[in-house]
PDB file of N, CA, C and O in Angstrom:
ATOM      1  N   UNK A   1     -23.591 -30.569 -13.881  1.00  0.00           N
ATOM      2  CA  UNK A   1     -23.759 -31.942 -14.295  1.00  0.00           C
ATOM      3  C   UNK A   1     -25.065 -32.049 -15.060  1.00  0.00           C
ATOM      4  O   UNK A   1     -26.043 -31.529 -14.522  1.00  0.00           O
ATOM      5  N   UNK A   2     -25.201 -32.537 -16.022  1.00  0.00           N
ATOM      6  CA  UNK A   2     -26.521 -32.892 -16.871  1.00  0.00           C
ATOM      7  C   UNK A   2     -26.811 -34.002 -16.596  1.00  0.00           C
ATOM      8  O   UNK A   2     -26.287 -34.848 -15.871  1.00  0.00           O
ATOM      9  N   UNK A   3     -27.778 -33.982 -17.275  1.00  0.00           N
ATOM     10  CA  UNK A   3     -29.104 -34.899 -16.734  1.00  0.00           C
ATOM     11  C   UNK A   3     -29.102 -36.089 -18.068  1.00  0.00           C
ATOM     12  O   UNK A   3     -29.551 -35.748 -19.163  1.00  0.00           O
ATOM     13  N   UNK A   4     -28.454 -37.747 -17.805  1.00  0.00           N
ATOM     14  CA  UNK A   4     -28.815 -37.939 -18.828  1.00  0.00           C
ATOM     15  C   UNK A   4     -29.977 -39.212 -19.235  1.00  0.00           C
ATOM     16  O   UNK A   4     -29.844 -40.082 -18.375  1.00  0.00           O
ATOM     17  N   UNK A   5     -30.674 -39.471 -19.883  1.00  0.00           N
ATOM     18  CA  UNK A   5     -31.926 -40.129 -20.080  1.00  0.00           C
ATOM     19  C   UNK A   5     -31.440 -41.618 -21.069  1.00  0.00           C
ATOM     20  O   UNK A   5     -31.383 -41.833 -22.280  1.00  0.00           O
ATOM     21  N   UNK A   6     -31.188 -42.330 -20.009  1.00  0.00           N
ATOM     22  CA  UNK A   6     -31.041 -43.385 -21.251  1.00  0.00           C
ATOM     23  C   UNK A   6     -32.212 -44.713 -21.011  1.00  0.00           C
ATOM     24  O   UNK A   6     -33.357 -44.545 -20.592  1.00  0.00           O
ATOM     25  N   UNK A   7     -31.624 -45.985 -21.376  1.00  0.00           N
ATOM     26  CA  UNK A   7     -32.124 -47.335 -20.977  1.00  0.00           C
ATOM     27  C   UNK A   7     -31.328 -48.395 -20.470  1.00  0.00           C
ATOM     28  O   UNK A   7     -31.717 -49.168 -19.593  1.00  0.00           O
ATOM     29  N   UNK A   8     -30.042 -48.441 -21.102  1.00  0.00           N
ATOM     30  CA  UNK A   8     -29.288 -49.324 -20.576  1.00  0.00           C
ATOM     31  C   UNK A   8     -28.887 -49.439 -19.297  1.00  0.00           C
ATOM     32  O   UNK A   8     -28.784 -48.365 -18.704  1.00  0.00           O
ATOM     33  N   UNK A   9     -28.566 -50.659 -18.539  1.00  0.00           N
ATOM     34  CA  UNK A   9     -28.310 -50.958 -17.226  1.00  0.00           C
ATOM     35  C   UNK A   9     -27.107 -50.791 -16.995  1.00  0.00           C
ATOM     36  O   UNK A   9     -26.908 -50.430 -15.835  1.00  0.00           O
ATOM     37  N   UNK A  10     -26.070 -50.915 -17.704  1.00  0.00           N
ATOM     38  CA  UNK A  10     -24.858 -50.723 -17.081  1.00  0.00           C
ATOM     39  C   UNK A  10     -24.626 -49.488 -17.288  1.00  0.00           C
ATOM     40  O   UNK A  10     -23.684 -49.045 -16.631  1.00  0.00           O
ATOM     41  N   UNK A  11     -25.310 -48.549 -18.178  1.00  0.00           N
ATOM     42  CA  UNK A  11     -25.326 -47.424 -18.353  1.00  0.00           C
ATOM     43  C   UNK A  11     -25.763 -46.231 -17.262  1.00  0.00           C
ATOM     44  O   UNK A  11     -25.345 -45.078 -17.157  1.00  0.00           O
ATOM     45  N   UNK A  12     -26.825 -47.003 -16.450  1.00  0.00           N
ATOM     46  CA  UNK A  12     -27.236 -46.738 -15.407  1.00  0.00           C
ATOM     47  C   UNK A  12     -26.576 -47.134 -14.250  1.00  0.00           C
ATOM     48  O   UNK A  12     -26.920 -46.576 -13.209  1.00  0.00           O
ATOM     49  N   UNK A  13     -25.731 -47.947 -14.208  1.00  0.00           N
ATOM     50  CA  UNK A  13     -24.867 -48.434 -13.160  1.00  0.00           C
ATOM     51  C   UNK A  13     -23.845 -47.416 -13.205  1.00  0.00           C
ATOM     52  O   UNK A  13     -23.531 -46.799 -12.187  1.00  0.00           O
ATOM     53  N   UNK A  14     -23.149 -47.142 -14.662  1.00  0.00           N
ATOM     54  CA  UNK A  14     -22.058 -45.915 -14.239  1.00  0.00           C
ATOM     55  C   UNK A  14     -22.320 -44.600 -13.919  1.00  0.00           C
ATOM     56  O   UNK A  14     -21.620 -43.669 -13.519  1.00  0.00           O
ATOM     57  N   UNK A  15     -23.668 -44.755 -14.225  1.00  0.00           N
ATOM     58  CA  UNK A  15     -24.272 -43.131 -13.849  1.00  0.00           C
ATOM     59  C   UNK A  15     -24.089 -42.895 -12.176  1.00  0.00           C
ATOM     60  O   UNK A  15     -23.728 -41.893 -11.558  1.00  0.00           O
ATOM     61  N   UNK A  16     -24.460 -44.131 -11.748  1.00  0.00           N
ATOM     62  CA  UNK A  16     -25.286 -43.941 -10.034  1.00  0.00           C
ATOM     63  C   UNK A  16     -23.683 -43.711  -9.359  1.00  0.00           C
ATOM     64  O   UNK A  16     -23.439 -42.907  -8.460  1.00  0.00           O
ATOM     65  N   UNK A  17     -22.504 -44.764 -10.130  1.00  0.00           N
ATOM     66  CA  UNK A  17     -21.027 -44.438  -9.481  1.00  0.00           C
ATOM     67  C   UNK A  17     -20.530 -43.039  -9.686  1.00  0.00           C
ATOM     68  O   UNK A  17     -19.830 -42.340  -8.953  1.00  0.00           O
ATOM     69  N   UNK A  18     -21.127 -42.770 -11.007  1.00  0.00           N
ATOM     70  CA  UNK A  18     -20.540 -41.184 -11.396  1.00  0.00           C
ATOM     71  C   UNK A  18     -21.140 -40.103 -10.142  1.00  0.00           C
ATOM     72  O   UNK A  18     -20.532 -39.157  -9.641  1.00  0.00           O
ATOM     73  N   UNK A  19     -22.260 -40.494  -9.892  1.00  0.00           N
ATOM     74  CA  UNK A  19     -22.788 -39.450  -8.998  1.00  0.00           C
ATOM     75  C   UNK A  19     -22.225 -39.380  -7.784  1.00  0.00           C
ATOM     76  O   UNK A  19     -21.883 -38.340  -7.222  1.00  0.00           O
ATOM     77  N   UNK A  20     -22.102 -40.708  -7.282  1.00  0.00           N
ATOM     78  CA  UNK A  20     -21.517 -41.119  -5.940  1.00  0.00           C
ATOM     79  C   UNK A  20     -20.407 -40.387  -6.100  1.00  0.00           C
ATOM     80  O   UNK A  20     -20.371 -39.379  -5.394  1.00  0.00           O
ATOM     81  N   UNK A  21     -19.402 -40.591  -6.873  1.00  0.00           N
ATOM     82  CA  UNK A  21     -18.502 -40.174  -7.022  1.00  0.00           C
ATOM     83  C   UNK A  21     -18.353 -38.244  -6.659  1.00  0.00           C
ATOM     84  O   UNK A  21     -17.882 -37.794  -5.615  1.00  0.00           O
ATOM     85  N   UNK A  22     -18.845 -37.467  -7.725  1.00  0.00           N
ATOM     86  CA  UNK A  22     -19.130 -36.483  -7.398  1.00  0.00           C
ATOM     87  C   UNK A  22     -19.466 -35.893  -6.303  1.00  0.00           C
ATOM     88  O   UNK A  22     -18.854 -34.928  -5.847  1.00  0.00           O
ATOM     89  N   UNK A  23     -20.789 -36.586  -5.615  1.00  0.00           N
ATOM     90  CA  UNK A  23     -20.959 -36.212  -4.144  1.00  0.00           C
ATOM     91  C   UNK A  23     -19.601 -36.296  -3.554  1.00  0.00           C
ATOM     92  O   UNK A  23     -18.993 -35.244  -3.359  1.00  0.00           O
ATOM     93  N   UNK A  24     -19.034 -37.481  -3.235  1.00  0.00           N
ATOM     94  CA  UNK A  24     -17.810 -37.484  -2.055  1.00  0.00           C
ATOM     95  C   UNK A  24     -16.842 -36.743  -2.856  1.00  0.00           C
ATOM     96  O   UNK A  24     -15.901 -36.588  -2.077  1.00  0.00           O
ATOM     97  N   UNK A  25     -16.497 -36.133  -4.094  1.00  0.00           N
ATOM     98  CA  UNK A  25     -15.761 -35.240  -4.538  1.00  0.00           C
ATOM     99  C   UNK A  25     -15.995 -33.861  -3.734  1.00  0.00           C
ATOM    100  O   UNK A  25     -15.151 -33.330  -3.013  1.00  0.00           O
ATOM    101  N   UNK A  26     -17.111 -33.448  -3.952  1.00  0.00           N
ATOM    102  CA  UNK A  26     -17.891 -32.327  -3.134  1.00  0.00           C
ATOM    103  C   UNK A  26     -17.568 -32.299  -1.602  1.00  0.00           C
ATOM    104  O   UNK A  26     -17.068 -31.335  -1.021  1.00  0.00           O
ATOM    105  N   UNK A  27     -17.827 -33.171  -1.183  1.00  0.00           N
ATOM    106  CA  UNK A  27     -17.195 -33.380   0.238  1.00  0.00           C
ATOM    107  C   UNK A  27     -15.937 -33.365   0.471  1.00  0.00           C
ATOM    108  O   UNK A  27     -15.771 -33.117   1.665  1.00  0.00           O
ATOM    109  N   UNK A  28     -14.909 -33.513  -0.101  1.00  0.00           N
ATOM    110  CA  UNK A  28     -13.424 -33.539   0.369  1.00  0.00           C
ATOM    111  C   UNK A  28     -13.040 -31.689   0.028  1.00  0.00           C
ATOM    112  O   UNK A  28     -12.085 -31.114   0.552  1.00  0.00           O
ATOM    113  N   UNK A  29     -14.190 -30.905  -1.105  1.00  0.00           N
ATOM    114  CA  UNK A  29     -13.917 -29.992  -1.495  1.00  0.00           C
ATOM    115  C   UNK A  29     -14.478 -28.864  -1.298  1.00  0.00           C
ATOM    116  O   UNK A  29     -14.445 -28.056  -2.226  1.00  0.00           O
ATOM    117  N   UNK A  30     -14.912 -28.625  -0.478  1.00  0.00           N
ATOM    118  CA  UNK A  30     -15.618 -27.831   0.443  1.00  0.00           C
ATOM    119  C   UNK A  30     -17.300 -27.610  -1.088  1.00  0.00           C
ATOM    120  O   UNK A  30     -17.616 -26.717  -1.873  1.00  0.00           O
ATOM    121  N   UNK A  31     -17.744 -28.714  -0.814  1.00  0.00           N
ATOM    122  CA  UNK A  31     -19.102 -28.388  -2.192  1.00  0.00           C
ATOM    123  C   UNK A  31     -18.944 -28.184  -3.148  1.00  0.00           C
ATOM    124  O   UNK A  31     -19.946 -28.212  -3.863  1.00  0.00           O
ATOM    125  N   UNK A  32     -17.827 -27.904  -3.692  1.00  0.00           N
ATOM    126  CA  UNK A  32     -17.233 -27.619  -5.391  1.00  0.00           C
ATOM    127  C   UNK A  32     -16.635 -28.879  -5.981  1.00  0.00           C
ATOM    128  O   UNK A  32     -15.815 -29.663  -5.502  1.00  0.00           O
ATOM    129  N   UNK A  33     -17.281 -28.866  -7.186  1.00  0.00           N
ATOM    130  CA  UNK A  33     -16.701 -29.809  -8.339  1.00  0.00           C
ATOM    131  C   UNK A  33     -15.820 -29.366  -9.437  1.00  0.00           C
ATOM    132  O   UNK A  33     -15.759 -29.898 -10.546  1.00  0.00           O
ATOM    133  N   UNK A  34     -15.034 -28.180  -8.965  1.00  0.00           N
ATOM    134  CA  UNK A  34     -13.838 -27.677  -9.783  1.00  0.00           C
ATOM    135  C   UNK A  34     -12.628 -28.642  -9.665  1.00  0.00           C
ATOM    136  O   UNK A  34     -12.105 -28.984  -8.604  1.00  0.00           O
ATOM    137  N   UNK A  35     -12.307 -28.981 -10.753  1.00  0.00           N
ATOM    138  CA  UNK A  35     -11.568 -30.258 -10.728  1.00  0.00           C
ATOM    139  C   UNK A  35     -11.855 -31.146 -11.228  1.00  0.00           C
ATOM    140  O   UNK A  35     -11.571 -31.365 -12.406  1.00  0.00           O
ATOM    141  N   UNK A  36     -12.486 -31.909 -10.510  1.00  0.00           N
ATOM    142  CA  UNK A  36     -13.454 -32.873 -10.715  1.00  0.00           C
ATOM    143  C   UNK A  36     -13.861 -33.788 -12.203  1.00  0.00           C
ATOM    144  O   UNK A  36     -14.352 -32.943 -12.952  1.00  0.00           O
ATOM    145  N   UNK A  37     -13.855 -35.038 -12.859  1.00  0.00           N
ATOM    146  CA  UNK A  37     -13.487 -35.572 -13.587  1.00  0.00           C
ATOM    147  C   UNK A  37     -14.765 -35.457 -14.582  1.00  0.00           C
ATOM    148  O   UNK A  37     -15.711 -36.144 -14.197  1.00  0.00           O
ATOM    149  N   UNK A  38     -14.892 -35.049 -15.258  1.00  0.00           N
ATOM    150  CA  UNK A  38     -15.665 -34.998 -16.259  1.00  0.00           C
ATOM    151  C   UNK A  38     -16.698 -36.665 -16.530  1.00  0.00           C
ATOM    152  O   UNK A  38     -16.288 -37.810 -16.339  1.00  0.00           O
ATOM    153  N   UNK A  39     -18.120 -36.219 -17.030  1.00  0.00           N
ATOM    154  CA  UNK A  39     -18.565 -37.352 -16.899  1.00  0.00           C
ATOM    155  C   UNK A  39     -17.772 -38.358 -18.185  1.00  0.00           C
ATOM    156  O   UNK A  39     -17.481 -39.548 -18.060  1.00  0.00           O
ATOM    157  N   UNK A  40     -17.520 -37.425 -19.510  1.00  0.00           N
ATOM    158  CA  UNK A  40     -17.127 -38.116 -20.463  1.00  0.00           C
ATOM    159  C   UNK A  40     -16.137 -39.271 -20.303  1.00  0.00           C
ATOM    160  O   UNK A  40     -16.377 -40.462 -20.501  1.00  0.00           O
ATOM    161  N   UNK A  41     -14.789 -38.625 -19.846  1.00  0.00           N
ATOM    162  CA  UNK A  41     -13.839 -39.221 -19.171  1.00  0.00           C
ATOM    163  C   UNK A  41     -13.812 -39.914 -18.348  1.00  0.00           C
ATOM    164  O   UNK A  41     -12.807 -40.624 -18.358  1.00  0.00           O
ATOM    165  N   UNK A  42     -14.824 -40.164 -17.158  1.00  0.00           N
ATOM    166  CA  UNK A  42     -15.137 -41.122 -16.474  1.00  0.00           C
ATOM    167  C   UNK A  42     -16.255 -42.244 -17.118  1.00  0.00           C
ATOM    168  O   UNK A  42     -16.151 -43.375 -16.644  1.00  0.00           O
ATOM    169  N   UNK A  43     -17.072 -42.085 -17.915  1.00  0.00           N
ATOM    170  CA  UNK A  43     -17.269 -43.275 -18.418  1.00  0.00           C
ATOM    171  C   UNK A  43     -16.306 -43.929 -19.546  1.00  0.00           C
ATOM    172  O   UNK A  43     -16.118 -45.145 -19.590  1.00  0.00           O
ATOM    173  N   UNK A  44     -15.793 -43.142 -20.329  1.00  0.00           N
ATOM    174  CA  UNK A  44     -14.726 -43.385 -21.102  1.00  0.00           C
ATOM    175  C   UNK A  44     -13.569 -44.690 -20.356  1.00  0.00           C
ATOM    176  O   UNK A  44     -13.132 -45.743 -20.821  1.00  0.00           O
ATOM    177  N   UNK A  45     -13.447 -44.248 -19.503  1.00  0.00           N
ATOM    178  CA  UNK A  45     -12.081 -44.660 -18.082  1.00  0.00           C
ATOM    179  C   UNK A  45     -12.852 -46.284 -17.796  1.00  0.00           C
ATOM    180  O   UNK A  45     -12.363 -47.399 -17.976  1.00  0.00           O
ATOM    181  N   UNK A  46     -14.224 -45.895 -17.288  1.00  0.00           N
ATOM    182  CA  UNK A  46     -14.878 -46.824 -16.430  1.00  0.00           C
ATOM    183  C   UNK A  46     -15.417 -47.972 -17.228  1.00  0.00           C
ATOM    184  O   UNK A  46     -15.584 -49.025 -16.613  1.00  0.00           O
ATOM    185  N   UNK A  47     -15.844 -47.911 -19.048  1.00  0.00           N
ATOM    186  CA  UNK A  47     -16.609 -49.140 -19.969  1.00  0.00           C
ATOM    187  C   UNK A  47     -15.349 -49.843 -20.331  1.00  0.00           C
ATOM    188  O   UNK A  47     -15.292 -51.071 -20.274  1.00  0.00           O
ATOM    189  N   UNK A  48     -13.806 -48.735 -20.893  1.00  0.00           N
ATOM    190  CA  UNK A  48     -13.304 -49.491 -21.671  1.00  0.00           C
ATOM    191  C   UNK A  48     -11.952 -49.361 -21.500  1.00  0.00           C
ATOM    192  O   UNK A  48     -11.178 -50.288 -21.736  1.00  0.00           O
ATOM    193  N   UNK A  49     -11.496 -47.935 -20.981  1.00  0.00           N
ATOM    194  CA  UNK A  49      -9.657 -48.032 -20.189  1.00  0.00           C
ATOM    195  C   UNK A  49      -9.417 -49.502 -19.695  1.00  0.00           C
ATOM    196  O   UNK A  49      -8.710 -50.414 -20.124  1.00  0.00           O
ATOM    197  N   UNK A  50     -10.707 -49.325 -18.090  1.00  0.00           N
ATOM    198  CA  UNK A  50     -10.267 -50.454 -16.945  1.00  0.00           C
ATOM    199  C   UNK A  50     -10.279 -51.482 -17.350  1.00  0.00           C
ATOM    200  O   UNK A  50      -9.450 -52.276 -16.907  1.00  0.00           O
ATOM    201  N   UNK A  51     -11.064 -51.834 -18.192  1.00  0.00           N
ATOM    202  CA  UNK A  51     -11.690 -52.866 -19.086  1.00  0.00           C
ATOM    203  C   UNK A  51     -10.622 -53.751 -19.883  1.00  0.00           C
ATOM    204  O   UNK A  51     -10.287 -54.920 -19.689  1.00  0.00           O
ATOM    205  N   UNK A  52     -10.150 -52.736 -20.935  1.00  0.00           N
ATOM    206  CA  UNK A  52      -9.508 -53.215 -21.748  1.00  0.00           C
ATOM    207  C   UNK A  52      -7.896 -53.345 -21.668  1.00  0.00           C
ATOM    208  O   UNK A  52      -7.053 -54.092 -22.165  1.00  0.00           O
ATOM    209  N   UNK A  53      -7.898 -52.743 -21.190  1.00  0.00           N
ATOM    210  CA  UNK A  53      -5.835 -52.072 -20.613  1.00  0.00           C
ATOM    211  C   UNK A  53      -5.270 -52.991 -20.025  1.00  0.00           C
ATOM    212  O   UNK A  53      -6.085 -53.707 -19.443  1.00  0.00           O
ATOM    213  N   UNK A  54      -3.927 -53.395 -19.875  1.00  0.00           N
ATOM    214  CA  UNK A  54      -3.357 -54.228 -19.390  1.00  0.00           C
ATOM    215  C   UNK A  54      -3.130 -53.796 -18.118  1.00  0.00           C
ATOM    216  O   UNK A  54      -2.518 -52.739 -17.967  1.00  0.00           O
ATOM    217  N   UNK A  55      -3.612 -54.583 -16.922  1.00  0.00           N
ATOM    218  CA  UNK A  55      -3.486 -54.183 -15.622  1.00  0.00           C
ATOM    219  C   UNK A  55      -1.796 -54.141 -15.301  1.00  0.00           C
ATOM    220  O   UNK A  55      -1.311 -53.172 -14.716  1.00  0.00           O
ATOM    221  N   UNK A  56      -1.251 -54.896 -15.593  1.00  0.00           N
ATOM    222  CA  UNK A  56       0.607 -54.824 -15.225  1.00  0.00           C
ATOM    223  C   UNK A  56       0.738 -53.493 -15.270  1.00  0.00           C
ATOM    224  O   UNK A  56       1.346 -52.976 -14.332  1.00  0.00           O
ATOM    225  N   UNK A  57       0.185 -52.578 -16.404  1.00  0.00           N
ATOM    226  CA  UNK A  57       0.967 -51.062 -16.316  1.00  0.00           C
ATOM    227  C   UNK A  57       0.445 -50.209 -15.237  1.00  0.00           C
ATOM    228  O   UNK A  57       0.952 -49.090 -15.167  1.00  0.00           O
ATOM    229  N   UNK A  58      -0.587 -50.551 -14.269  1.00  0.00           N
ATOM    230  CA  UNK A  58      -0.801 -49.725 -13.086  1.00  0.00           C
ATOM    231  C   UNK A  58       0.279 -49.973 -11.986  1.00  0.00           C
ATOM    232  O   UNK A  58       0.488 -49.116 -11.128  1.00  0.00           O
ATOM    233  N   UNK A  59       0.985 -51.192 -12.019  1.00  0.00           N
ATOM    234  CA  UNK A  59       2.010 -52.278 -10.885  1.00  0.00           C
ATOM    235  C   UNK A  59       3.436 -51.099 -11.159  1.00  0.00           C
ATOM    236  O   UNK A  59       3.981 -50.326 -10.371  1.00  0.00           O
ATOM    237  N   UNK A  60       3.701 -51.396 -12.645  1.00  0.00           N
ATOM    238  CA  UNK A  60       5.017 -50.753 -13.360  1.00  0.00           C
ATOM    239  C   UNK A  60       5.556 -50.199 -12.176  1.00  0.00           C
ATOM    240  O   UNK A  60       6.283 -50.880 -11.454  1.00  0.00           O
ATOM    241  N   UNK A  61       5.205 -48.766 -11.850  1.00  0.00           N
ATOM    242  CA  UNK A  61       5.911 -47.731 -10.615  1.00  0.00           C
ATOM    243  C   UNK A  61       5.487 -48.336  -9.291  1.00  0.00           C
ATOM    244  O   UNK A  61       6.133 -47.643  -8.504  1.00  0.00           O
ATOM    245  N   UNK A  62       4.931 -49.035  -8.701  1.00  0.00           N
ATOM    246  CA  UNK A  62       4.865 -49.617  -7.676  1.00  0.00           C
ATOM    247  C   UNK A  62       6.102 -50.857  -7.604  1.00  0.00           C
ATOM    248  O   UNK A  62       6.442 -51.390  -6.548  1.00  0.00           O
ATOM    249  N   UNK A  63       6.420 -51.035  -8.340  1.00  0.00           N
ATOM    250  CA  UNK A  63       7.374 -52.029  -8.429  1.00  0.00           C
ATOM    251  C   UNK A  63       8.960 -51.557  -7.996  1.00  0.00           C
ATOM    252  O   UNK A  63       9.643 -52.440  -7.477  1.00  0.00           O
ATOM    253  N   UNK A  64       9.384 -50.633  -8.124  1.00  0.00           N
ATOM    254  CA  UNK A  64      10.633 -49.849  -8.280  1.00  0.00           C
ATOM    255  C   UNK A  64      11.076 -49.541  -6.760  1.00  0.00           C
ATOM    256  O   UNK A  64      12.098 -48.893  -6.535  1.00  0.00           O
TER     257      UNK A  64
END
């Protein structure tokens, strides 16, 4: 995982979840982050997927 240096706050907010994240990844996985979601993709997922995406298509297969 790199180290990254910014200013922004929400930028810093997805960092501290990304980490969290990772840790309890590590924990379900005996300490390894093989697997494990890339930071790109998780902020990618976390500013503007959840964000922007129409929530109905997470329901879709729950529905059936």
């Amino acid at each position: 995982m790199g180290n990254f240096d910014v200013t922004g706050n929400e930028f810093k907010k997805i960092k501290e979840v990304y980490v969290s994240y990772i840790k309890a990844y590590k924990a379900f996985n005996n300490n390894s982050t093989e697997g494990a979601t890339s930071f790109a993709n998780f902020y990618i997922y976390r500013t503007y997927t959840s964000k922007y995406s129409d929530p109905r298509k997470f329901f879709i297969h729950a529905n059936r």
